[in-house]
C-alpha positions in Angstrom: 15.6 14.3 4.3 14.1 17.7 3.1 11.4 18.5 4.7 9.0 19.2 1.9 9.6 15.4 1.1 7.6 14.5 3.9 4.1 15.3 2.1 5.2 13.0 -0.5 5.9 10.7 1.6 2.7 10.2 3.3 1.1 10.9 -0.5 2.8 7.7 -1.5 2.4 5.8 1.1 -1.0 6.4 2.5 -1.7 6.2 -1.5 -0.3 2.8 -1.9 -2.1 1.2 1.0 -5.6 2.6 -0.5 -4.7 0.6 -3.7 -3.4 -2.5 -1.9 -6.6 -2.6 -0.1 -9.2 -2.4 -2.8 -6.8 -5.3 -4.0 -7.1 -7.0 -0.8 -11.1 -6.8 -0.9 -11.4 -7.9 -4.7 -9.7 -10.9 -3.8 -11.9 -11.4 -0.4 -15.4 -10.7 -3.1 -13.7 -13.3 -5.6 -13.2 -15.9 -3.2 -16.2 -15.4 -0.9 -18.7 -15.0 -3.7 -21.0 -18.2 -2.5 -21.3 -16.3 0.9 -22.9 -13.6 1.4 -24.0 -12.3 5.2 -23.9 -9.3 8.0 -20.2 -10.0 7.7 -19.0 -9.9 4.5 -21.6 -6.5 4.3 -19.4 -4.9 7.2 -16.3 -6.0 6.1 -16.7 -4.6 2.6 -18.6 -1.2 4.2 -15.5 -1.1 6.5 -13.1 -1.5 3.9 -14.2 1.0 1.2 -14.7 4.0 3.6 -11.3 3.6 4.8 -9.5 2.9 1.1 -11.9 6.3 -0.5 -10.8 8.0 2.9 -7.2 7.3 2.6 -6.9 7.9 -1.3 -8.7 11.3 -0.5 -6.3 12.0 2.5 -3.4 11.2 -0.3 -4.5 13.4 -2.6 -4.6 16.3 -0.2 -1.7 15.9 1.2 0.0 15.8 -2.6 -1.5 19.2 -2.7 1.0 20.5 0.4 4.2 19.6 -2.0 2.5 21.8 -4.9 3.5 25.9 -4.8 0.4 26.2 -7.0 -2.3 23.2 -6.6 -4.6 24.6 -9.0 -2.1 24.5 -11.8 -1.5 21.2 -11.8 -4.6 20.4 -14.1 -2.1 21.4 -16.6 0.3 18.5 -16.2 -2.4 16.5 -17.9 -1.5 18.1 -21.4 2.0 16.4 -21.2 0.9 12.5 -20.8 2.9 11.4 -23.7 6.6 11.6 -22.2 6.0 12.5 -18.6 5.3 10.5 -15.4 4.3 12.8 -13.2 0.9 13.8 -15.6 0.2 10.0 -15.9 0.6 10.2 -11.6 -2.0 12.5 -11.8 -4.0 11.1 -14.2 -4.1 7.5 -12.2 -4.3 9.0 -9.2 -7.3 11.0 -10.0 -9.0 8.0 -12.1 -8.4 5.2 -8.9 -9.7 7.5 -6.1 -13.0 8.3 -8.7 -12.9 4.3 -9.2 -12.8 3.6 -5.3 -15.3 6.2 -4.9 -18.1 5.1 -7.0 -17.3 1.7 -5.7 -17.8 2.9 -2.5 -21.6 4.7 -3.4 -22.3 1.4 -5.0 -21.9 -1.1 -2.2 -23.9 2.0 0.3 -26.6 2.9 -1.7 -27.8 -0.4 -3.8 -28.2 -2.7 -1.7 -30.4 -4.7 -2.9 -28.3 -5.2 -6.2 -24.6 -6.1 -5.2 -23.8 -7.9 -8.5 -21.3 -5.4 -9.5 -19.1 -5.3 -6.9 -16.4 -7.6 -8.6 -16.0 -6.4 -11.8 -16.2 -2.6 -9.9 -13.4 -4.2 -7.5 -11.2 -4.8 -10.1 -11.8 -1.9 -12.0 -10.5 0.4 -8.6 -7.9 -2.5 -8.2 -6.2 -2.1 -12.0 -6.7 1.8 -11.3 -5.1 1.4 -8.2 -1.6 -0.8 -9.3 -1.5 1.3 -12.4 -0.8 4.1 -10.2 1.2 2.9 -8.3 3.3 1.9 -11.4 3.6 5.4 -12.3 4.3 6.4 -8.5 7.6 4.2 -8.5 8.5 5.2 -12.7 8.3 9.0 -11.5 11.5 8.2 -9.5 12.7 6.0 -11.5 15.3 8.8 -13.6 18.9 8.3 -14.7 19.9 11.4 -12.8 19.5 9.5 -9.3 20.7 6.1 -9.8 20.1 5.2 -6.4 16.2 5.3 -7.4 16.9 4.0 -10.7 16.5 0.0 -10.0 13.7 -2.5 -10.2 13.9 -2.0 -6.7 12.2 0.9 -6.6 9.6 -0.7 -8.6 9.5 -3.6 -6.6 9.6 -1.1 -2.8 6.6 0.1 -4.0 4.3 -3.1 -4.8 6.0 -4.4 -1.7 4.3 -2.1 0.4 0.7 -1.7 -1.3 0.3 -5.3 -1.1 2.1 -5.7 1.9 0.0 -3.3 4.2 -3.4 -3.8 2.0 -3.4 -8.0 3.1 -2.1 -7.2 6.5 -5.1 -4.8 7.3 -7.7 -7.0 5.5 -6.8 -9.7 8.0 -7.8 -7.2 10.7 -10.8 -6.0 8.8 -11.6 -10.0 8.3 -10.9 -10.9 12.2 -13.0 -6.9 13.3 -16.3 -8.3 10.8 -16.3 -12.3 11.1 -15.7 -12.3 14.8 -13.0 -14.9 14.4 -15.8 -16.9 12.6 -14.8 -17.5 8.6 -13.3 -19.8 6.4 -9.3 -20.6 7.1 -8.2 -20.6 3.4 -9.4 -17.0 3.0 -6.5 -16.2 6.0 -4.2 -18.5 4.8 -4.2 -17.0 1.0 -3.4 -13.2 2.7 -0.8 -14.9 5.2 1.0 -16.6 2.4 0.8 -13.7 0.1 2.0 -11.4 2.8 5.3 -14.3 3.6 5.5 -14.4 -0.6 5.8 -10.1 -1.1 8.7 -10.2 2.0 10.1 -13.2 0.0 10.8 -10.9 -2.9 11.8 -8.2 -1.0 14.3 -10.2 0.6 15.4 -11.6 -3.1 15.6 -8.1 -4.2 18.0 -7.0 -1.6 20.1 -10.0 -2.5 20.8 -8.9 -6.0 21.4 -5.9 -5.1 18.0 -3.4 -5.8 17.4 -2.5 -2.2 16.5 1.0 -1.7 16.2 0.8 2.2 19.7 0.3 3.0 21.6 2.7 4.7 24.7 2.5 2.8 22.6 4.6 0.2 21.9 7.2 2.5 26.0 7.9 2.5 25.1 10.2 -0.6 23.3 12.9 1.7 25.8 14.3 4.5 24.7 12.9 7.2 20.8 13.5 7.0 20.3 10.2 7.7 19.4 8.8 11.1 20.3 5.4 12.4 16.5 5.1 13.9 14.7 4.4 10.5 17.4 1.7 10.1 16.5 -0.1 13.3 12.9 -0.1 12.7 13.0 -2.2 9.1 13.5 -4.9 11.7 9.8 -4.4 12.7 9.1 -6.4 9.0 10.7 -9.6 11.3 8.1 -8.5 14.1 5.1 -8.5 12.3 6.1 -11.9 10.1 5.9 -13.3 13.9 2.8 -12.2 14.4 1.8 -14.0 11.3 3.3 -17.3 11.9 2.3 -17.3 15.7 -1.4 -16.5 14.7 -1.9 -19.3 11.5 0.3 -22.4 13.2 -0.7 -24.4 16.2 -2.1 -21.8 18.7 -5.3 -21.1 20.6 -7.0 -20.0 18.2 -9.8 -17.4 19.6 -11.2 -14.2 18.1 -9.8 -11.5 20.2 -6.1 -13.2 19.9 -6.3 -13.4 16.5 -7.7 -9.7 16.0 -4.7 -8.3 18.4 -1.6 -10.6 16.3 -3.1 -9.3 13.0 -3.3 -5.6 14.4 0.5 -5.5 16.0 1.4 -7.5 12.8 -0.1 -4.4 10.6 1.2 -2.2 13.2 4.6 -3.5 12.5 4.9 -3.4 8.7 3.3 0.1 9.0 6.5 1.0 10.9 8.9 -1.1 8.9 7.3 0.7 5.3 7.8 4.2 7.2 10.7 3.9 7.8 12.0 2.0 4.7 10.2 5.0 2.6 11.9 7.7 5.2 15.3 5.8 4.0 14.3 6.0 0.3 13.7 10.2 0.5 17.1 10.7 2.4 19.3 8.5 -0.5 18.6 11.5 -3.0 21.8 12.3 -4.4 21.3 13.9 -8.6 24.3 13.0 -10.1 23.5 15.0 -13.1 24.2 14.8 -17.2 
Protein backbone atom coordinates (compact mmCIF):
# COMPACT_ATOMS: atom_id res chain seq x y z
CA UNK A 1 0.00 0.00 0.00
CA UNK A 2 1.36 3.59 -0.90
CA UNK A 3 1.79 5.37 1.73
CA UNK A 4 -0.16 8.47 0.86
CA UNK A 5 -3.18 5.94 0.95
CA UNK A 6 -2.99 5.83 4.51
CA UNK A 7 -4.75 9.40 5.05
CA UNK A 8 -7.44 8.13 3.11
CA UNK A 9 -7.77 5.50 4.84
CA UNK A 10 -8.29 6.85 8.16
CA UNK A 11 -10.53 9.74 6.14
CA UNK A 12 -12.90 6.90 5.21
CA UNK A 13 -12.92 5.04 7.97
CA UNK A 14 -12.96 7.33 10.86
CA UNK A 15 -15.59 9.10 8.36
CA UNK A 16 -17.81 6.11 8.13
CA UNK A 17 -18.04 5.36 11.79
CA UNK A 18 -19.11 9.27 12.47
CA UNK A 19 -22.14 8.52 10.04
CA UNK A 20 -22.84 5.04 11.38
CA UNK A 21 -23.13 6.52 14.72
CA UNK A 22 -25.42 9.43 14.26
CA UNK A 23 -27.35 6.44 12.66
CA UNK A 24 -26.92 4.48 15.70
CA UNK A 25 -28.32 7.41 17.98
CA UNK A 26 -31.34 8.26 15.64
CA UNK A 27 -32.41 4.89 16.09
CA UNK A 28 -31.73 4.93 20.07
CA UNK A 29 -34.00 8.78 20.01
CA UNK A 30 -36.72 6.85 17.84
CA UNK A 31 -37.08 4.03 19.97
CA UNK A 32 -36.60 5.61 23.46
CA UNK A 33 -38.74 8.59 22.77
CA UNK A 34 -41.32 7.79 25.85
CA UNK A 35 -38.08 8.00 28.09
CA UNK A 36 -36.40 10.61 28.81
CA UNK A 37 -33.70 10.77 31.91
CA UNK A 38 -29.86 11.66 33.15
CA UNK A 39 -29.22 8.75 30.84
CA UNK A 40 -30.45 9.12 27.73
CA UNK A 41 -29.04 13.11 28.22
CA UNK A 42 -25.41 11.47 28.65
CA UNK A 43 -25.69 9.00 26.19
CA UNK A 44 -26.80 11.43 23.47
CA UNK A 45 -24.07 14.27 24.94
CA UNK A 46 -21.55 11.43 24.68
CA UNK A 47 -22.41 10.39 21.36
CA UNK A 48 -22.52 13.70 19.45
CA UNK A 49 -19.19 15.04 20.70
CA UNK A 50 -17.52 11.97 19.65
CA UNK A 51 -19.44 11.58 16.00
CA UNK A 52 -18.75 15.93 15.37
CA UNK A 53 -15.21 15.04 16.76
CA UNK A 54 -14.49 12.17 14.55
CA UNK A 55 -16.14 13.72 11.19
CA UNK A 56 -13.82 16.85 12.09
CA UNK A 57 -10.78 14.53 12.60
CA UNK A 58 -11.85 12.98 9.03
CA UNK A 59 -11.92 15.93 7.30
CA UNK A 60 -8.47 16.99 8.43
CA UNK A 61 -6.89 14.21 7.80
CA UNK A 62 -8.53 14.27 3.94
CA UNK A 63 -6.63 17.51 3.91
CA UNK A 64 -2.99 15.43 4.30
CA UNK A 65 -3.83 13.51 0.85
CA UNK A 66 -4.49 17.01 -0.86
CA UNK A 67 -0.96 18.87 -2.53
CA UNK A 68 -3.17 21.96 -2.28
CA UNK A 69 -6.18 21.87 0.44
CA UNK A 70 -7.33 25.25 -0.34
CA UNK A 71 -8.05 24.39 -3.90
CA UNK A 72 -10.30 21.89 -3.36
CA UNK A 73 -13.29 24.37 -2.98
CA UNK A 74 -13.06 24.18 -6.67
CA UNK A 75 -14.10 20.50 -7.05
CA UNK A 76 -17.51 21.79 -6.21
CA UNK A 77 -17.97 23.39 -9.72
CA UNK A 78 -17.92 19.85 -11.27
CA UNK A 79 -20.89 18.07 -9.28
CA UNK A 80 -22.59 17.02 -12.38
CA UNK A 81 -20.20 13.94 -13.56
CA UNK A 82 -17.75 13.65 -10.77
CA UNK A 83 -17.72 11.79 -7.41
CA UNK A 84 -15.14 13.16 -5.79
CA UNK A 85 -17.02 17.04 -5.72
CA UNK A 86 -20.22 15.21 -4.57
CA UNK A 87 -17.50 13.59 -1.58
CA UNK A 88 -16.87 16.89 -0.80
CA UNK A 89 -20.00 18.24 -0.95
CA UNK A 90 -21.53 15.37 1.53
CA UNK A 91 -18.86 15.38 3.44
CA UNK A 92 -18.91 18.98 4.20
CA UNK A 93 -22.95 19.07 4.51
CA UNK A 94 -23.05 15.75 7.19
CA UNK A 95 -20.17 17.15 9.50
CA UNK A 96 -22.31 20.86 9.36
CA UNK A 97 -25.47 18.45 10.03
CA UNK A 98 -23.80 16.56 12.97
CA UNK A 99 -22.54 19.83 14.20
CA UNK A 100 -25.58 21.81 14.66
CA UNK A 101 -27.09 18.69 16.04
CA UNK A 102 -24.54 18.69 18.32
CA UNK A 103 -25.10 22.72 19.52
CA UNK A 104 -28.74 21.77 19.64
CA UNK A 105 -28.79 18.95 22.16
CA UNK A 106 -25.84 21.40 24.43
CA UNK A 107 -27.34 24.61 24.33
CA UNK A 108 -31.45 24.04 24.37
CA UNK A 109 -32.08 22.16 26.81
CA UNK A 110 -35.05 22.86 27.79
CA UNK A 111 -36.49 22.28 24.18
CA UNK A 112 -35.18 18.79 22.86
CA UNK A 113 -38.06 18.24 20.41
CA UNK A 114 -35.87 18.42 17.50
CA UNK A 115 -33.55 16.05 18.08
CA UNK A 116 -35.21 13.31 15.68
CA UNK A 117 -35.99 14.88 12.82
CA UNK A 118 -32.17 16.73 13.30
CA UNK A 119 -31.00 12.90 13.84
CA UNK A 120 -32.10 11.94 10.69
CA UNK A 121 -31.25 14.82 8.91
CA UNK A 122 -27.13 14.14 9.98
CA UNK A 123 -28.03 10.38 9.47
CA UNK A 124 -29.31 10.83 5.55
CA UNK A 125 -26.25 13.36 5.26
CA UNK A 126 -24.21 10.89 6.71
CA UNK A 127 -25.16 7.43 4.39
CA UNK A 128 -25.32 9.74 1.43
CA UNK A 129 -21.71 10.21 1.88
CA UNK A 130 -20.78 7.45 2.39
CA UNK A 131 -22.57 6.45 -0.94
CA UNK A 132 -20.35 8.71 -2.76
CA UNK A 133 -17.16 7.54 -0.60
CA UNK A 134 -17.60 3.86 -2.05
CA UNK A 135 -18.91 5.28 -5.98
CA UNK A 136 -15.53 7.40 -5.96
CA UNK A 137 -13.80 3.95 -6.23
CA UNK A 138 -16.11 2.45 -7.89
CA UNK A 139 -14.18 3.11 -11.74
CA UNK A 140 -13.95 0.63 -14.68
CA UNK A 141 -10.15 1.23 -14.68
CA UNK A 142 -9.78 -0.90 -11.32
CA UNK A 143 -12.08 -3.69 -11.48
CA UNK A 144 -11.09 -5.03 -8.40
CA UNK A 145 -13.02 -1.90 -6.71
CA UNK A 146 -15.61 -1.99 -9.30
CA UNK A 147 -18.25 -4.46 -7.53
CA UNK A 148 -21.26 -4.01 -5.28
CA UNK A 149 -18.84 -5.05 -2.87
CA UNK A 150 -17.33 -2.09 -2.53
CA UNK A 151 -20.48 -0.57 -2.02
CA UNK A 152 -21.56 -2.99 0.36
CA UNK A 153 -17.60 -2.91 2.37
CA UNK A 154 -18.41 0.43 3.08
CA UNK A 155 -22.12 0.31 4.66
CA UNK A 156 -20.66 -2.79 6.26
CA UNK A 157 -18.43 -0.94 8.35
CA UNK A 158 -20.41 2.43 9.10
CA UNK A 159 -23.15 0.37 10.46
CA UNK A 160 -21.06 -2.17 11.73
CA UNK A 161 -18.76 0.05 14.10
CA UNK A 162 -21.58 2.88 14.72
CA UNK A 163 -24.15 -0.14 16.60
CA UNK A 164 -21.13 -1.71 18.12
CA UNK A 165 -19.99 1.51 19.88
CA UNK A 166 -23.57 2.62 20.75
CA UNK A 167 -23.85 -0.61 22.76
CA UNK A 168 -20.84 0.76 24.75
CA UNK A 169 -22.11 4.25 24.87
CA UNK A 170 -25.67 2.49 26.07
CA UNK A 171 -23.91 0.06 28.74
CA UNK A 172 -21.12 3.65 29.77
CA UNK A 173 -24.74 5.97 30.28
CA UNK A 174 -27.47 3.36 31.59
CA UNK A 175 -25.20 1.62 33.97
CA UNK A 176 -26.39 -1.75 32.71
CA UNK A 177 -29.89 -0.39 33.66
CA UNK A 178 -32.20 -0.07 30.20
CA UNK A 179 -34.59 -1.70 28.23
CA UNK A 180 -33.30 -5.33 26.54
CA UNK A 181 -34.96 -4.69 23.11
CA UNK A 182 -32.95 -1.54 22.58
CA UNK A 183 -29.63 -4.08 22.84
CA UNK A 184 -31.14 -6.70 21.14
CA UNK A 185 -32.22 -4.46 17.86
CA UNK A 186 -28.21 -3.28 17.63
CA UNK A 187 -27.07 -7.04 18.35
CA UNK A 188 -29.26 -8.36 15.63
CA UNK A 189 -28.43 -5.59 13.33
CA UNK A 190 -24.82 -5.97 13.92
CA UNK A 191 -25.26 -10.29 13.28
CA UNK A 192 -27.61 -9.05 10.11
CA UNK A 193 -24.62 -6.37 8.37
CA UNK A 194 -21.88 -9.64 8.96
CA UNK A 195 -24.72 -11.75 7.36
CA UNK A 196 -24.38 -9.77 4.18
CA UNK A 197 -21.01 -9.43 4.29
CA UNK A 198 -20.54 -13.04 4.48
CA UNK A 199 -23.32 -13.40 1.42
CA UNK A 200 -21.26 -10.89 -0.42
CA UNK A 201 -18.14 -12.79 -0.28
CA UNK A 202 -20.08 -15.86 -1.39
CA UNK A 203 -20.97 -14.36 -4.75
CA UNK A 204 -18.05 -13.29 -5.28
CA UNK A 205 -17.83 -9.11 -4.39
CA UNK A 206 -15.33 -9.40 -1.50
CA UNK A 207 -12.90 -6.77 -1.55
CA UNK A 208 -10.90 -8.13 1.61
CA UNK A 209 -9.56 -11.11 0.21
CA UNK A 210 -6.08 -11.55 -0.34
CA UNK A 211 -6.16 -13.10 -3.61
CA UNK A 212 -6.85 -9.51 -4.79
CA UNK A 213 -3.93 -8.20 -3.35
CA UNK A 214 -1.84 -10.60 -6.12
CA UNK A 215 -2.25 -7.43 -8.39
CA UNK A 216 0.34 -5.36 -6.35
CA UNK A 217 3.89 -7.24 -6.14
CA UNK A 218 4.01 -8.28 -3.08
CA UNK A 219 2.87 -5.06 -1.00
CA UNK A 220 0.64 -7.06 0.72
CA UNK A 221 1.23 -8.54 4.13
CA UNK A 222 -0.18 -11.67 5.44
CA UNK A 223 -0.97 -9.75 8.96
CA UNK A 224 -4.08 -7.71 7.79
CA UNK A 225 -5.29 -11.18 6.52
CA UNK A 226 -5.15 -12.75 9.87
CA UNK A 227 -6.78 -10.03 11.71
CA UNK A 228 -10.31 -10.15 9.50
CA UNK A 229 -10.74 -13.08 11.88
CA UNK A 230 -11.12 -10.53 14.70
CA UNK A 231 -14.98 -10.03 12.93
CA UNK A 232 -15.44 -13.90 14.55
CA UNK A 233 -13.99 -12.41 17.92
CA UNK A 234 -16.11 -9.66 18.37
CA UNK A 235 -19.51 -11.72 17.03
CA UNK A 236 -18.43 -13.76 20.33
CA UNK A 237 -18.53 -11.10 22.35
CA UNK A 238 -22.03 -10.42 21.14
CA UNK A 239 -23.51 -13.71 21.51
CA UNK A 240 -21.72 -14.39 25.00
CA UNK A 241 -23.06 -11.00 26.27
CA UNK A 242 -27.11 -11.17 24.88
CA UNK A 243 -27.65 -15.29 25.70
CA UNK A 244 -27.80 -16.87 29.02
CA UNK A 245 -24.96 -15.19 31.08
CA UNK A 246 -24.57 -13.17 34.25
CA UNK A 247 -25.79 -10.47 33.21
CA UNK A 248 -24.05 -7.37 35.33
CA UNK A 249 -23.06 -3.89 34.22
CA UNK A 250 -19.36 -3.91 34.19
CA UNK A 251 -19.44 -7.46 32.10
CA UNK A 252 -21.57 -6.22 29.76
CA UNK A 253 -19.64 -2.73 29.26
CA UNK A 254 -16.17 -4.84 28.91
CA UNK A 255 -17.86 -7.67 26.03
CA UNK A 256 -19.31 -4.68 24.14
CA UNK A 257 -15.92 -2.76 24.27
CA UNK A 258 -13.55 -5.94 23.16
CA UNK A 259 -16.46 -6.63 20.74
CA UNK A 260 -15.98 -2.91 19.17
CA UNK A 261 -12.37 -3.34 19.77
CA UNK A 262 -12.49 -6.27 17.46
CA UNK A 263 -14.52 -5.06 14.46
CA UNK A 264 -12.33 -1.93 14.75
CA UNK A 265 -9.38 -4.24 13.97
CA UNK A 266 -11.16 -6.52 11.57
CA UNK A 267 -12.48 -2.98 9.37
CA UNK A 268 -8.66 -1.90 9.57
CA UNK A 269 -7.44 -4.29 8.33
CA UNK A 270 -10.18 -5.30 5.69
CA UNK A 271 -9.79 -1.40 4.48
CA UNK A 272 -5.68 -1.80 4.66
CA UNK A 273 -6.49 -5.01 2.15
CA UNK A 274 -8.83 -2.88 -0.01
CA UNK A 275 -5.87 0.14 -0.64
CA UNK A 276 -3.14 -2.60 -1.39
CA UNK A 277 -5.60 -4.55 -4.36
CA UNK A 278 -5.07 -1.29 -6.56
CA UNK A 279 -4.09 -2.49 -9.83
CA UNK A 280 -5.41 0.33 -13.10
CA UNK A 281 -5.87 -1.77 -15.75
CA UNK A 282 -6.37 1.04 -18.04
CA UNK A 283 -8.59 1.86 -21.46
Amino acid sequence: MHSSEWSLLFFTLIGQFSAGLATAMLVYATINRQHEGEEQASFFKIGLLIATGTIGIALIISFLHLSAPLSSVFALTNLKSSWLSREILMVSAYAASVFGTTLYWLFCKGKRSLLIPLLAISSLLGLTMVLTMAKLYMIETIPVWNTPGTLIAFYVNTILLGSSFALVLLYHSHKGNFERNIEIVFVFTIIGVLAVKFVSGLVGWDTTTSQNVAFTGGGYHPIWDALLWAWLLGLGMLIRRVFPNPRDANTGIRLYLLAFIFFLMAEFAARVIFYSSYFRVGI
